[in-house]
C-alpha positions in Angstrom: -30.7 -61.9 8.7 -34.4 -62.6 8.6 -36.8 -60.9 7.0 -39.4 -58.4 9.6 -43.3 -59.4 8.3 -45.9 -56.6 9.3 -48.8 -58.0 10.7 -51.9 -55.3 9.7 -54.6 -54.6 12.5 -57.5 -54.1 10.2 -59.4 -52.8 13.7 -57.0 -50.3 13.9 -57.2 -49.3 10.6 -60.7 -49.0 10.7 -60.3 -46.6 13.7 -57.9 -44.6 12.0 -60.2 -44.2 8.6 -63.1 -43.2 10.7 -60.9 -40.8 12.8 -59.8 -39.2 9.4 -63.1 -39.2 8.2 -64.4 -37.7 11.1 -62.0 -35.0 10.9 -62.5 -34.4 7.0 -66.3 -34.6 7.6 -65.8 -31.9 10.6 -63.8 -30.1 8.4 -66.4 -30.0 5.4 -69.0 -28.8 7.7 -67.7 -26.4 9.3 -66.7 -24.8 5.7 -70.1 -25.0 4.7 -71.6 -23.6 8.1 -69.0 -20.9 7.4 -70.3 -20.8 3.8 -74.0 -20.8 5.2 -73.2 -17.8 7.8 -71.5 -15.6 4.9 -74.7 -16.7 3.1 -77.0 -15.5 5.8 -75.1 -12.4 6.5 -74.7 -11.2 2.6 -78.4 -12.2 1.6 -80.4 -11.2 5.2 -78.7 -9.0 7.3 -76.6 -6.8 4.9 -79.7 -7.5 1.9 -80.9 -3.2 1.8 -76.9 -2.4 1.9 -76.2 -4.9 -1.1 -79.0 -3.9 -2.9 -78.7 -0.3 -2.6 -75.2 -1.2 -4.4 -77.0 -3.1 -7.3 -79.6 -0.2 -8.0 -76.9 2.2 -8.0 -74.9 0.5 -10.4 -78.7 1.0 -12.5 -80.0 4.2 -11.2 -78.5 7.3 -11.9 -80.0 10.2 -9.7 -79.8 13.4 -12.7 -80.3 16.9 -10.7 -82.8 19.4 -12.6 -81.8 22.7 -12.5 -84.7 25.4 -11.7 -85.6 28.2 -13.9 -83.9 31.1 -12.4 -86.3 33.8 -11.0 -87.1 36.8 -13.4 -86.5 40.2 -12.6 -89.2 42.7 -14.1 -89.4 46.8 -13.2 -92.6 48.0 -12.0 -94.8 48.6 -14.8 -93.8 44.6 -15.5 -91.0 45.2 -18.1 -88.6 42.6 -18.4 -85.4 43.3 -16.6 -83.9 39.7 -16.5 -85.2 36.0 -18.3 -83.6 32.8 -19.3 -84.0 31.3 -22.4 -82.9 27.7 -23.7 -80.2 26.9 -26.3 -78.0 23.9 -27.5 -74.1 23.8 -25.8 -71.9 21.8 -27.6 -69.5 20.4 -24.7 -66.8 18.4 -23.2 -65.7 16.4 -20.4 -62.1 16.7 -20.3 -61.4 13.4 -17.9 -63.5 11.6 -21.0 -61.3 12.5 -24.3 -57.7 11.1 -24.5 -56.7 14.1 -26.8 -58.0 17.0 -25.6 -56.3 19.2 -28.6 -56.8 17.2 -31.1 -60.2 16.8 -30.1 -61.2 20.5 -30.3 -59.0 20.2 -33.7 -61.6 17.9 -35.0 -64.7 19.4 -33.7 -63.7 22.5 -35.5 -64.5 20.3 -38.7 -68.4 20.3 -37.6 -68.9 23.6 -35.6 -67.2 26.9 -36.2 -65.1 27.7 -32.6 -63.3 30.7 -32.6 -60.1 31.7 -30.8 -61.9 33.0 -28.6 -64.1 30.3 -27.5 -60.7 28.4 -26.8 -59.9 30.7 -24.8 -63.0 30.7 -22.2 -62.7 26.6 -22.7 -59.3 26.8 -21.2 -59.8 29.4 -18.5 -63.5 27.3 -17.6 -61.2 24.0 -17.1 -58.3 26.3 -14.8 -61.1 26.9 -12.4 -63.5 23.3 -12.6 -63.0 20.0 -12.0 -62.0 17.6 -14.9 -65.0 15.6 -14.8 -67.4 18.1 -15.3 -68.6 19.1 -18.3 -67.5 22.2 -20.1 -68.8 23.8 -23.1 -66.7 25.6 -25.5 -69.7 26.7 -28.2 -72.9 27.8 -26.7 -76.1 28.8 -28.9 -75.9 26.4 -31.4 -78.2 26.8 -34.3 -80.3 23.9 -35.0 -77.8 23.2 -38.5 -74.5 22.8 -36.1 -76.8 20.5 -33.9 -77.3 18.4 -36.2 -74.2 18.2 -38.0 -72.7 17.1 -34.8 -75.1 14.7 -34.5 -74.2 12.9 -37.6 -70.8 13.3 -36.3 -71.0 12.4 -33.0 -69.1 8.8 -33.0 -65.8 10.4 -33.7 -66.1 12.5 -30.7 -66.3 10.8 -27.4 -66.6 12.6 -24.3 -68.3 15.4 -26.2 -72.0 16.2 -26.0 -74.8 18.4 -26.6 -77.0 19.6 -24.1 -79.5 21.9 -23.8 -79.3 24.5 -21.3 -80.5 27.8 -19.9 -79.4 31.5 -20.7 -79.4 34.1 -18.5 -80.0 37.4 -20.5 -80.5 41.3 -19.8 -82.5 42.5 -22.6 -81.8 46.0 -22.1 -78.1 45.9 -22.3 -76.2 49.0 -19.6 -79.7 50.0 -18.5 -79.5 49.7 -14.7 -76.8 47.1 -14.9 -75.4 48.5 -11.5 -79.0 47.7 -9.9 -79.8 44.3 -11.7 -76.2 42.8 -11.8 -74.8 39.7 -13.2 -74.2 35.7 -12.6 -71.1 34.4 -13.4 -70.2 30.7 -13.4 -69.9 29.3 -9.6 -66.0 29.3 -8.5 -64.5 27.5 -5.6 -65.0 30.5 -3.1 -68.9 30.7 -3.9 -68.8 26.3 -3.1 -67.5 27.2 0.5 -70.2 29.9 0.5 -73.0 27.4 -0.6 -71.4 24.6 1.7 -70.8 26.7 5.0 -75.1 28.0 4.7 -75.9 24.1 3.8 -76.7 24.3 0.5 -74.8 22.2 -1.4 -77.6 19.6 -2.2 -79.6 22.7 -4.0 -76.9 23.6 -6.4 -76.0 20.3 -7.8 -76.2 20.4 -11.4 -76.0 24.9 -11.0 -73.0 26.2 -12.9 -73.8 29.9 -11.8 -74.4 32.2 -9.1 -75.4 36.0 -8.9 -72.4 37.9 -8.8 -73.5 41.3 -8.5 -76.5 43.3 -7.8 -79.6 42.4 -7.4 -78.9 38.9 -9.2 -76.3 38.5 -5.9 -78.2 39.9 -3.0 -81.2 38.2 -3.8 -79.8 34.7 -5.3 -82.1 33.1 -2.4 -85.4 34.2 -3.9 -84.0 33.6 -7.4 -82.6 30.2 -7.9 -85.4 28.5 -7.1 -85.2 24.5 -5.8 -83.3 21.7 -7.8 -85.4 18.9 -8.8 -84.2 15.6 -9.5 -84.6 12.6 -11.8 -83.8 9.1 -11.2 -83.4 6.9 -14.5 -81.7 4.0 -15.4 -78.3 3.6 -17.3 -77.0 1.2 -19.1 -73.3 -0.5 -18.8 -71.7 2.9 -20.3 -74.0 4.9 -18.1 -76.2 6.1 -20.9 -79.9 7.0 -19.8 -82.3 4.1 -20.3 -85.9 5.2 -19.2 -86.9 7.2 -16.3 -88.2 6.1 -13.4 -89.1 8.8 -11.0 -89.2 12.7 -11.4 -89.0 15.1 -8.5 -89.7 18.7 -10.8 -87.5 21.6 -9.9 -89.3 24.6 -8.4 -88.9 28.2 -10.3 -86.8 30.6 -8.3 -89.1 33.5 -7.3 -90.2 36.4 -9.7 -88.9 40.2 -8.1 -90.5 43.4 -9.1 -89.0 46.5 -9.0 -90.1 50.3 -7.9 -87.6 50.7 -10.3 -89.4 51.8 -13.6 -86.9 51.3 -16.7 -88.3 54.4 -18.9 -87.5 56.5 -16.2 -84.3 55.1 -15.8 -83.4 55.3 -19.6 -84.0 58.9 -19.2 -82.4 59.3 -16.6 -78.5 57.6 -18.2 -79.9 59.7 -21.7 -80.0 63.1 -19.8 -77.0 61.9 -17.8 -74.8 62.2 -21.1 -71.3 61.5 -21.3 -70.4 62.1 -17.0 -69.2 60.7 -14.8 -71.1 60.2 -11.9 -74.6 58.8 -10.0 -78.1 59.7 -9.7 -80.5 57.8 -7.6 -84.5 58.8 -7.8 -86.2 57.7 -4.5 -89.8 57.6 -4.0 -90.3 59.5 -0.6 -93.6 58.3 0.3 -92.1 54.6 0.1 -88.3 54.4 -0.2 -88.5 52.8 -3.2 -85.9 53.1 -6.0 -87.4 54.6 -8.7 -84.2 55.3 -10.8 -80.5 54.3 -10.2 -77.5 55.7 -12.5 -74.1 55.0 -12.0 -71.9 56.2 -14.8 -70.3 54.9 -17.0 -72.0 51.6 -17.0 -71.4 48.0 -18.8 -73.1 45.3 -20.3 -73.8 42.4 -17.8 -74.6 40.0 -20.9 -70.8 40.1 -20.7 -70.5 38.4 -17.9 -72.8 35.3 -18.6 -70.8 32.8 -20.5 -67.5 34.2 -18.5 -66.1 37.5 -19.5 -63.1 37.5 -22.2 -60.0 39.0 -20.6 -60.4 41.7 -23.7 -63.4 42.7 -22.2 -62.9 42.0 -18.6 -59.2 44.4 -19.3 -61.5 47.1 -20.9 -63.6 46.9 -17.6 -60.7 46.4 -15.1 -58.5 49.0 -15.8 -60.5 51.8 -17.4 -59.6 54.7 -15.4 -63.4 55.6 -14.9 -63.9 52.0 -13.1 -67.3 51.3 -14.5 -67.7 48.5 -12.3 -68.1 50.4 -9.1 -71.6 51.9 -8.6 -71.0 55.1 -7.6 -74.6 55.9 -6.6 -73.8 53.5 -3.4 -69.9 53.2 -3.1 -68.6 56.7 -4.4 -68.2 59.0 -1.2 -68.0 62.8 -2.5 -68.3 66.3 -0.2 -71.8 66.8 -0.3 -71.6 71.0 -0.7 -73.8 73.4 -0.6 -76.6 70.7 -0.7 -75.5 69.8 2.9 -77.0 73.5 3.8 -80.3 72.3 3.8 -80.3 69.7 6.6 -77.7 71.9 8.4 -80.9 74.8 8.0 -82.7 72.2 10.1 -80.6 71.3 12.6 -80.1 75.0 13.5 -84.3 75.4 13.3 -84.9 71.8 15.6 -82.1 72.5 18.0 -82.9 76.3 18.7 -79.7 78.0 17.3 -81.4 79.9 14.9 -84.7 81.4 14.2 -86.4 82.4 10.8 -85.4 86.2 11.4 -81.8 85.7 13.1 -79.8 87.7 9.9 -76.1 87.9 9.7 -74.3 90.4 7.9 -71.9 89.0 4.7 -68.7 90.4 4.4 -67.8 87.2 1.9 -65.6 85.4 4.4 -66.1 83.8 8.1 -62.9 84.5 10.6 -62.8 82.2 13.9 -61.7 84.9 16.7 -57.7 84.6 17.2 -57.4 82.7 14.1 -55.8 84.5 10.8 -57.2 82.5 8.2 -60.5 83.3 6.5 -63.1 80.6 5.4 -64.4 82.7 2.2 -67.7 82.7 0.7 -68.3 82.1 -3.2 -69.3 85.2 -3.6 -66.4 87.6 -3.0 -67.7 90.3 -1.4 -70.4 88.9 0.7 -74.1 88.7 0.2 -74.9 91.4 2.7 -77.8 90.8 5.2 -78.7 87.3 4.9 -80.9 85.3 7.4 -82.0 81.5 7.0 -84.3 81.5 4.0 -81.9 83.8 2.0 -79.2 81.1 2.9 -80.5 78.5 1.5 -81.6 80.6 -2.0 -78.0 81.9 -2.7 -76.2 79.2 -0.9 -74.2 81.9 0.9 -71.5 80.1 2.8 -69.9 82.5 5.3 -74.0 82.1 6.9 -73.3 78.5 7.4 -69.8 78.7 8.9 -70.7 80.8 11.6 -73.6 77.9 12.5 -71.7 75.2 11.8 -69.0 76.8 14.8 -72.3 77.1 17.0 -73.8 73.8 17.0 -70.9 72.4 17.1 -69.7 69.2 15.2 -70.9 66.7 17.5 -74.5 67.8 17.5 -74.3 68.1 13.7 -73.3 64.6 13.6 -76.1 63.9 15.7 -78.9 65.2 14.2 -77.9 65.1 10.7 -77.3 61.3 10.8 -80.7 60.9 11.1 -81.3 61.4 7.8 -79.3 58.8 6.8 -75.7 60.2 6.9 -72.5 58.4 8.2 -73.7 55.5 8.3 -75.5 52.4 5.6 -79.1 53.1 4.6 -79.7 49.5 4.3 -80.4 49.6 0.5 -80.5 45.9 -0.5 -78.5 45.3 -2.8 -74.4 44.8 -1.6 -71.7 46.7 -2.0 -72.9 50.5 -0.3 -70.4 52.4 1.5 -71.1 54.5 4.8 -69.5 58.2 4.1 -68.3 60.0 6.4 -70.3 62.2 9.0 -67.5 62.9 11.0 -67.4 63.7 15.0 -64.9 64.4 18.1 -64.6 60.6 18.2 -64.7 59.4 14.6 -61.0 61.9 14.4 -59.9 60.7 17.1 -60.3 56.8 15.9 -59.2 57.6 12.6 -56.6 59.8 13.0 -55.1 59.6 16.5 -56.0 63.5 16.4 -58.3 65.6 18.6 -61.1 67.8 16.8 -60.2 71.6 16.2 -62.6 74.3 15.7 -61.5 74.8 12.3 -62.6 71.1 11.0 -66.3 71.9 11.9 -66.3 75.1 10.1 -65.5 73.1 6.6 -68.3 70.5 7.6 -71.0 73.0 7.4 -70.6 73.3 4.1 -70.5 69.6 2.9 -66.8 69.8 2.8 -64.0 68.8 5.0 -64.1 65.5 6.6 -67.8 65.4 5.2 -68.4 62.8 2.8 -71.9 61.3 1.4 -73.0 58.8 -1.6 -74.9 60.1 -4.0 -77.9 57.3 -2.4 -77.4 59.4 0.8 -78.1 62.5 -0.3 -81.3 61.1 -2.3 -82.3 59.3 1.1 -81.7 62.6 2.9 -84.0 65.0 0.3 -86.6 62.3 0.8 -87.1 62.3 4.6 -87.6 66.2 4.0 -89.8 66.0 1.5 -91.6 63.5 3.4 -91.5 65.8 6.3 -89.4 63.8 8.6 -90.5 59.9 7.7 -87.7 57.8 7.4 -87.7 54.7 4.6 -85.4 51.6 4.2 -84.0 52.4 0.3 -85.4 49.0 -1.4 -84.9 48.7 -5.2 -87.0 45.5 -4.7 -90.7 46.1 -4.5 -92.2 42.8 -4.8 -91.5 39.2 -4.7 -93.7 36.9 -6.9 -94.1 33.2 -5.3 -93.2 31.3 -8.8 -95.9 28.4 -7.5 -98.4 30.5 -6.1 -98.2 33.5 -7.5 -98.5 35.4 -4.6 -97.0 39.0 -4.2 -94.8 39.3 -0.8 -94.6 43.2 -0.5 -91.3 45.0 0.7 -92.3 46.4 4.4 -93.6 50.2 2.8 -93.6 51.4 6.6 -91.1 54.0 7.5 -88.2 53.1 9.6 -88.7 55.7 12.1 -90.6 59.1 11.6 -88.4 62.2 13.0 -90.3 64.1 15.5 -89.6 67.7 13.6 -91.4 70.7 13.9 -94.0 70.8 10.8 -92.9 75.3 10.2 -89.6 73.7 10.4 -89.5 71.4 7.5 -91.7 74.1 5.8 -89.4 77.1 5.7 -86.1 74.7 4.8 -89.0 73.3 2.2 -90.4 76.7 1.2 -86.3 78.1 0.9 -85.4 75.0 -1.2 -88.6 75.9 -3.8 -87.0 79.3 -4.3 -83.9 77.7 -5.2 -85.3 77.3 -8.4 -87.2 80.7 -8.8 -85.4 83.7 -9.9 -82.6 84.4 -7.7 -81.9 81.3 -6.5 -79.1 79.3 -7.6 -80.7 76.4 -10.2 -83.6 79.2 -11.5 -82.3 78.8 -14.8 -83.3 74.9 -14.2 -86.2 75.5 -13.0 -87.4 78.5 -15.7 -91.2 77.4 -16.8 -91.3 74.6 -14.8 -95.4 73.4 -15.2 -94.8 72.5 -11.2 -93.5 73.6 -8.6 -90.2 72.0 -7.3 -87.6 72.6 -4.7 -84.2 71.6 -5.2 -80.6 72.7 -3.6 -77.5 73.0 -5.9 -74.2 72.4 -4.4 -70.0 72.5 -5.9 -67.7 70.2 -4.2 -63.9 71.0 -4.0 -61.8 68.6 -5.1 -58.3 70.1 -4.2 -57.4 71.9 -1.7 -56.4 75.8 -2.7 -54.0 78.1 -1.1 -55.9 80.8 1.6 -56.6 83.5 -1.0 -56.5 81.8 -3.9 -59.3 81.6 -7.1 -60.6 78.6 -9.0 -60.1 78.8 -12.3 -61.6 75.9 -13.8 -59.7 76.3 -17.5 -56.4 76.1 -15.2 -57.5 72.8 -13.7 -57.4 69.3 -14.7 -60.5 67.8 -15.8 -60.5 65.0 -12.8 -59.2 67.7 -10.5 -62.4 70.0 -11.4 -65.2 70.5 -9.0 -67.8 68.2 -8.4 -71.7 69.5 -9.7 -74.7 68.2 -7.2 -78.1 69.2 -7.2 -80.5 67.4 -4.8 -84.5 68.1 -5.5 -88.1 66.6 -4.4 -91.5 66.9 -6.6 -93.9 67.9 -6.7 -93.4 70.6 -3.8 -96.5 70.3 -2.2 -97.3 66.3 -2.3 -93.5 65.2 -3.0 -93.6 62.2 -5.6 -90.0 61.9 -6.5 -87.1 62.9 -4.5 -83.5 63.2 -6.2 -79.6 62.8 -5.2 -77.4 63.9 -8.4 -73.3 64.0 -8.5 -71.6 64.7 -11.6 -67.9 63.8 -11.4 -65.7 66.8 -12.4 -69.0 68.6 -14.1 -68.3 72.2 -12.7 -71.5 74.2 -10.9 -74.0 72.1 -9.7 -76.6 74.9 -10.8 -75.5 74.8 -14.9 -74.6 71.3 -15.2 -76.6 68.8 -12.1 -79.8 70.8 -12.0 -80.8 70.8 -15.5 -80.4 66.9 -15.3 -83.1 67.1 -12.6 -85.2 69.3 -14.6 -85.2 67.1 -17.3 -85.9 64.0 -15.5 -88.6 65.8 -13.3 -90.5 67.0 -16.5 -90.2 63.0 -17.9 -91.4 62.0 -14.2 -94.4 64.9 -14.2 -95.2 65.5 -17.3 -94.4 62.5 -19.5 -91.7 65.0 -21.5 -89.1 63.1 -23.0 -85.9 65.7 -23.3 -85.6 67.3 -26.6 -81.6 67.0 -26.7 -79.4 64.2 -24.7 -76.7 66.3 -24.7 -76.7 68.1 -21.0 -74.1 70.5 -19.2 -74.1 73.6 -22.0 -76.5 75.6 -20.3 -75.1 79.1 -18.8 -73.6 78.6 -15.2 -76.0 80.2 -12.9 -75.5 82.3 -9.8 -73.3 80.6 -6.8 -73.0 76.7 -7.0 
């Protein structure tokens, strides 16, 4: 078999090496004109992107919280302030052992059970990267005996930070409120008004108050500061500083001696008071008792303290000077004195005669006055003086409810006066339709006769009945309530008034409001209901007293207020204005339970009015054992 001998072709060869080469050469530059376009794309078009990448991997952007607004009374006391101190704190996604970590940090600063507590309650509600601290107000010796410590704790820091504080403690905590540590329901608030960017770096938010309704004006704008970090994100240097802007200053008409007064002569009650300049609408004074501390509430309440709060029967949280709806009483007679003078149903001489109960004609039961017996031959002025009800049944049945609810809401009633802070309830100034809204239930004859004495259906806040007093001492002008009478700019300086114009002014007949005026003066002169209270008064003063039923009794039968439980008592009231003749102060008081408004609300006023007039501090704090006087 012979042997096959390959001939080699070396043109062929030589076509095939430059074909592979030409393929490997193709091949090589395409790669790099891939390599080149990646180049061009990375380095030219997507250059800002890539280096916005780098610089953030070097710049840290640091928000800078604001100073919080201050809130000062109207002689410039303060109300409200921040202050700085040292927080020792942690960030939880940062520390492998959280427990032991604590454990170990109790070797350096003291942290009571407590603190533990508000630590483990503050990481339920926040996010595991942020930064929590379980000791706040470190003194300069725990600062720095962390400090020497500091390598054996990481994830734990010290930072300085801001306090909230209320220097007075209870003293008008219902008016100035509280902040509380932002939760997640106040971040959907701040996201759904578009103001997430301004709280970055915020851990709390009014929650109450003033420090709530006007958390705008007093937060102020977050400033930022951009400085570079190292590998493990530590602060280098600074490179550029945008400052925060101070939340703005508010200034009250409140005016905190007056107030402290005002919760001194209060005593031990239950109950409200609100002081109301007439000429202005300004809040001059606001009780709602009892009260609490709202320092309480700045680190995040205890649930010792926050059970205390929560369930004490007497709810110190609510402030019943806005929210507590009570029967007005005998201080409703006054406004109902003017309806019956504006609308023409009765005239300063129309007299009734008293036989100490009112009867509605084919209707058994009898609407009885206080006084058993009657009052005799009583006309409008007398009405007022004694507070003799059987005068005001008969014209309540003759204006009829609906024009009661008209004109009386005028002043304020059934509805919100548009006080600003949150939280106020409407009462009730009931009507044919209100019933049939509420109840399904057509009006009856018999419901308006309880109305015209404050009772029934009729319910007001303690804030109503101040408003009300103020429009007649003001003779028929109309004010917003503010408790806010100021805003200071923090950059400028600059004082924005509240608008001081009235609302409306009431077109009343000037003998009118004088005579329901003139009556209301001899309320406090002998024979009148509150004259104890207003015995050597240095000024003249007009008030109404008023007793609110709390239950129900049987047709026929007698209070007896030693057979009563306490909380089943009546309510005291007293409304009053000052001085009568160029009214500076006009006054709504409710005493939960206290009895006659004459023996226990009036002095009150009296007290406060001599403070207010006279400079006269009250000799005793004690209030409530004076004699009862005449009526309610």
């Amino acid at each position: 078999m012979s042997r096959r001998i390959e001939i080699r072709n070396p043109e062929v060869e030589l076509a095939r090496f430059r074909a592979r080469l030409a393929v490997a050469g193709g091949v090589v530059v395409t790669l790099f004109a891939v390599l080149l376009a990646r180049f061009f794309y990375v380095q030219v078009v997507q250059h800002d992107y890539y280096h916005a990448l780098a610089e953030n991997n070097r710049i840290s952007i640091v928000p800078v919280m604001p100073n919080r607004g201050l809130i000062l009374d109207r002689n410039g006391v303060v109300l409200a302030h921040n202050y700085s101190a040292y927080t020792l704190e942690i960030t939880p996604s940062k520390v492998a052992d959280l427990e032991a970590t604590i454990g170990g940090l109790t070797s350096v600063v003291e942290i009571t059970a407590k603190d533990r507590k508000r630590f483990k309650r503050l990481m339920e509600e926040s996010k595991s990267f942020e930064s929590l601290p379980i000791r706040t107000r470190l003194s300069e010796e725990e600062v720095a005996r962390f400090a020497a410590n500091r390598y054996r704790f990481p994830g734990v820091e010290i930072n300085a930070r801001l306090f909230r504080q209320y220097p007075n403690g209870e003293h008008a905590a219902h008016s100035i409120g509280y902040i509380g540590r932002i939760s997640d329901r106040d971040l959907e608030q701040i996201e759904a008004r578009g103001d997430t960017a301004n709280y970055r770096g915020t851990d709390h938010i009014g929650k109450f108050g003033l420090e709530e309704s006007y958390e705008h004006e007093l937060h102020g704008i977050t400033g930022f500061d951009r400085v570079e970090v190292d590998s493990g994100g530590r602060a280098v240097r600074s490179l550029a500083r945008q400052a925060p802007v101070s939340g703005n200053n508010l200034i009250l008409a409140l005016d905190l001696r007056l107030q402290e007064v005002a919760e001194n002569v209060f005593g031990n009650y239950r109950g409200a008071l609100v002081a109301i300049e007439p000429s202005t609408g300004g809040i001059l004074a606001l009780v709602s008792r009892p009260s609490f501390d709202p320092n309480l509430f700045v680190d995040g309440i205890d649930p010792q303290n926050w059970d205390a709060l929560n369930n004490n029967p007497d709810k110190p949280l609510n402030n019943r000077a806005l929210q507590g709806q009570y029967p007005p009483g005998s201080t409703f007679k006054p406004f109902m004195a003017l309806a019956a003078l504006e609308l023409g149903k009765r005239s300063p001489s129309y007299t009734i005669a008293d036989p100490g109960y009112f009867t509605l004609p084919g209707v058994s039961h009898r609407w009885r006055d206080w006084k058993a017996g009657g009052h005799g031959m009583v006309d409008l002025h007398k009405s007022i003086v004694i507070s003799c009800d059987t005068y005001y049944y008969g014209l309540a049945q003759e204006l009829g409810i609906d024009a009661i609810h008209d004109f009386v809401s005028q002043l304020g009633f059934g509805g919100k006066t548009g006080i600003d802070i949150k939280g106020e309830q409407p009462g009730v100034l009931p009507n044919q339709a209100w019933k049939l809204k509420r109840y399904k239930q057509k009006w009856f004859a018999g419901d308006t006769i309880s109305v015209g004495i404050g009772q029934g259906y009729n319910l007001a806040t303690p804030l109503q009945l101040a408003m009300g007093t103020g429009v007649i001492a003001a003779s028929g002008a109309v004010y917003k309530p503010h408790l806010v009478r100021q805003v200071e700019d923090s950059r400028s300086k600059v004082l924005t008034p509240v608008a001081t114009d009235p609302v409306r002014m009431l077109d009343f007949k000037r003998e009118n409001v004088q005579r329901v005026k003139a009556a209301m003066v001899d309320v406090t002169r002998p024979g009148g209901t509150a004259s104890k209270a207003g015995a050597g008064a240095q000024y003249v003063f007009g008030g109404k007293t008023g007793t609110a039923q709390v239950v129900a009794m049987k047709q026929g039968e007698r209070y007896d207020e030693k057979r009563v439980a306490e909380r089943h008592r009546d309510h005291a009231l007293f409304i009053a204005f000052a001085p009568a003749e160029d009214p500076k102060i006009a006054l709504g008081i409710l005493v939960e339970n206290g009895g006659h408004g004459g023996s226990t609300a009036a002095p009150i006023a009296r007290k406060l009015l001599d403070f207010y007039l006279l400079g006269k501090l009250p000799e005793s704090m004690q209030v409530g054992e004076e004699d009862g006087d005449a009526g309610d």
